[in-house]
C-alpha positions in Angstrom: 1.3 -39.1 81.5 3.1 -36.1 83.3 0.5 -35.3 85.3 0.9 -39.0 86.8 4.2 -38.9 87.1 3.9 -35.3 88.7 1.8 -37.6 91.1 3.9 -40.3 91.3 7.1 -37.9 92.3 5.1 -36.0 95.2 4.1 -39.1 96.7 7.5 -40.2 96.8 8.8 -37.6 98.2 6.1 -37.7 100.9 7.4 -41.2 101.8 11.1 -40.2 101.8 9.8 -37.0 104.5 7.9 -39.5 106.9 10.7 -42.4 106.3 13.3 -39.7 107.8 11.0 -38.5 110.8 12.2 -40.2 114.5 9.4 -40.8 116.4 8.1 -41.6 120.4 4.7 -42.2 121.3 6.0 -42.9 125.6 7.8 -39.9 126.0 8.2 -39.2 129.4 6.4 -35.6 130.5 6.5 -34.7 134.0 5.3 -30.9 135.5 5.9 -29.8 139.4 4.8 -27.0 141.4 6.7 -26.4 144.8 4.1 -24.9 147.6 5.0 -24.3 151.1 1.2 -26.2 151.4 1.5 -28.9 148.9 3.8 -29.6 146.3 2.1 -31.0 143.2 3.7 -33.4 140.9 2.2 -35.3 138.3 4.2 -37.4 135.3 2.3 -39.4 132.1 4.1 -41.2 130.0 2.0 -40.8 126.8 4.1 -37.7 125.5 4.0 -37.9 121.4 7.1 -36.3 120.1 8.4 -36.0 116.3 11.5 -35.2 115.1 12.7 -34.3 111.3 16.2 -34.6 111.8 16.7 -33.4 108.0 15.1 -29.7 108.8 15.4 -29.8 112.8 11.6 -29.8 113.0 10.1 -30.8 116.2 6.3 -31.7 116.7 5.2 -32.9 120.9 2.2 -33.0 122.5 0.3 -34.7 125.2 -2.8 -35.4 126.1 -3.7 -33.3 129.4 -6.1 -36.1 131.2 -2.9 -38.7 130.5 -1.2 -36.9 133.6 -1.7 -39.2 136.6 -1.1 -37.0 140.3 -0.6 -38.9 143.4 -3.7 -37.5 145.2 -6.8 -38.7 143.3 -8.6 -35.7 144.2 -6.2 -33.0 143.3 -6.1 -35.2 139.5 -10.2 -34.3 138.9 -9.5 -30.6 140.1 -6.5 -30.2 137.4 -8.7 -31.2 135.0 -12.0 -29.9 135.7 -10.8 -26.6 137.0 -7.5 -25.3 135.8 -7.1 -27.0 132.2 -11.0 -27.6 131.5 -9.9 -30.3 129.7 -13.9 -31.4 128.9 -15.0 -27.9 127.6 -16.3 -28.0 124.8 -15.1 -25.5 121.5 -16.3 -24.3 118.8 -18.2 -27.1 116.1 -15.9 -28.8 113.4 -16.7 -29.1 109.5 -18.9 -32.4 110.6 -21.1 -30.4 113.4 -18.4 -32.1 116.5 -17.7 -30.4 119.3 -14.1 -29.6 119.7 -12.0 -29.8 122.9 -9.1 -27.2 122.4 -8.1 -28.1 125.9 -7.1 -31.5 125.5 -3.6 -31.1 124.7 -0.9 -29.4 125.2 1.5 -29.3 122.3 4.9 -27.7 121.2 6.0 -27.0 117.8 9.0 -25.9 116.8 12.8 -26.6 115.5 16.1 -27.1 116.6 18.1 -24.3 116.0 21.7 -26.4 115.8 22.6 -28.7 113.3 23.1 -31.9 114.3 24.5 -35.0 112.6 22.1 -38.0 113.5 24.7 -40.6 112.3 27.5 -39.7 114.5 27.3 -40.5 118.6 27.5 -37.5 120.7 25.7 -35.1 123.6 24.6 -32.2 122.0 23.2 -28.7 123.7 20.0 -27.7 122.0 17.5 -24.9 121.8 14.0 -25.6 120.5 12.6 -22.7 119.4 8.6 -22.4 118.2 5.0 -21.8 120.0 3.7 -24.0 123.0 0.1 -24.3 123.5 -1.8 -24.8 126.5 -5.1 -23.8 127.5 -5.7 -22.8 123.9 -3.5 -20.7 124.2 0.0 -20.4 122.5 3.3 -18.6 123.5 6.6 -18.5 121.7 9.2 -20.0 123.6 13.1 -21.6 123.8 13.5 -24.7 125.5 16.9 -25.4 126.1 18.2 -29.3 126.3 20.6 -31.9 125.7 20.0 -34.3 123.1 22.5 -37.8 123.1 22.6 -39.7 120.0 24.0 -43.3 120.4 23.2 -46.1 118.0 21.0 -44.5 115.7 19.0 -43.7 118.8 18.3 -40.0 120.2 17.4 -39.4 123.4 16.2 -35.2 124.2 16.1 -33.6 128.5 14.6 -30.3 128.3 13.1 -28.5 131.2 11.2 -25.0 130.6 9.2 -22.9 132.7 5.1 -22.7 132.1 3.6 -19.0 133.5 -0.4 -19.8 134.4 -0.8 -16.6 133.6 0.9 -16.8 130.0 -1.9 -19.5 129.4 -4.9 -17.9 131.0 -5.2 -20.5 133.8 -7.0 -19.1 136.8 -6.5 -20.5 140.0 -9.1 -19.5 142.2 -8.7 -16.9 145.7 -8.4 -19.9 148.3 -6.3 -21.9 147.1 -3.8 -19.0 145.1 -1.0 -20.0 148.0 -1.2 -23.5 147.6 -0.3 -23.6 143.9 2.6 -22.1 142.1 1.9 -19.2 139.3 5.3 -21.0 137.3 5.1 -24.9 136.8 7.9 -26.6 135.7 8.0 -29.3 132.9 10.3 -31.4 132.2 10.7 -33.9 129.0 12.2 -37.1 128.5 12.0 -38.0 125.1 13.8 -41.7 123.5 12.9 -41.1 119.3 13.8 -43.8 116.8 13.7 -43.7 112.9 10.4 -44.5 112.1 9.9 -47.8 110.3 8.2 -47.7 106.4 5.0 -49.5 106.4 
């Protein structure tokens, strides 16, 4: 009997946790490289972003091959060549090839307290590891977060070294592409619905 209600409690509480998480599955994620060449610019709006507004958590992450550039050609090159977003990784539990570069993710937390219930502009700083390229770097992404209606809405822009993320860009064309990109987020999270 306590071992069921031991049970009962935990998944309980689970169901409080996810009840309280805001969530977006269109956040807006665009990155831009200024050239004297070519600038390059590319924007999807399949950004995944969770927010715990109880602990500050913050979970985002997009799907590389959901970023859609202007220039067809320059698209397949991102992808083939820079992020190798079809290479395969190591096996999983099942015998399934992996693809460790198919996203890019940021996990973290907000370091201020906010109060979700009240309306207001607040300055943030997000502070936890981004991964690209399979590889992660710690980092702070400074923002603004509004809150208006039970609604938040997050602007952060941050900086993104190749070379922090062992993304080689090849002899001829090292002028035509930036060694910093810069992404910017547009996030619009809601209170997740039960059920």
């Amino acid at each position: 009997m306590k071992k069921l209600l031991f049970t009962t409690a935990l998944a309980f509480t689970g169901l409080l946790a996810q009840a309280q998480l805001w969530t977006s599955t269109s956040s807006s994620v665009t990155f831009y490289s200024y050239t004297p060449m070519e600038n390059i610019d590319a924007t999807s709006d399949k950004g995944i972003f969770i927010l715990n507004p109880k602990t500050g958590d913050v979970n985002a992450k997009v799907e590389i091959k959901s970023f859609h550039f202007k220039n067809g050609l320059m698209e397949e090159h991102f992808n083939e060549n820079y992020m190798e977003t079809d290479k395969e990784g190591p096996k999983d539990t099942k015998g399934k090839p992996t693809y460790p570069n198919k996203w890019a993710q940021f996990k973290g937390k907000i370091q201020e307290t906010i109060d979700y219930t009240k309306d207001g502009t607040y300055d943030i700083t997000m502070k936890g590891t981004f991964t690209c390229h399979n590889v992660g770097k710690e980092k702070l992404i400074k923002g603004k977060m509004t809150v208006k209606g039970g609604v938040a809405t997050i602007d952060a822009k941050f900086d993104v070294p190749l070379k922090d993320h062992d993304i080689a860009v090849p002899e001829a064309v090292g002028t035509k592409i930036a060694q910093v990109i810069q992404v910017t987020i547009k996030a619009t999270l809601q209170e997740k619905k039960k059920g």
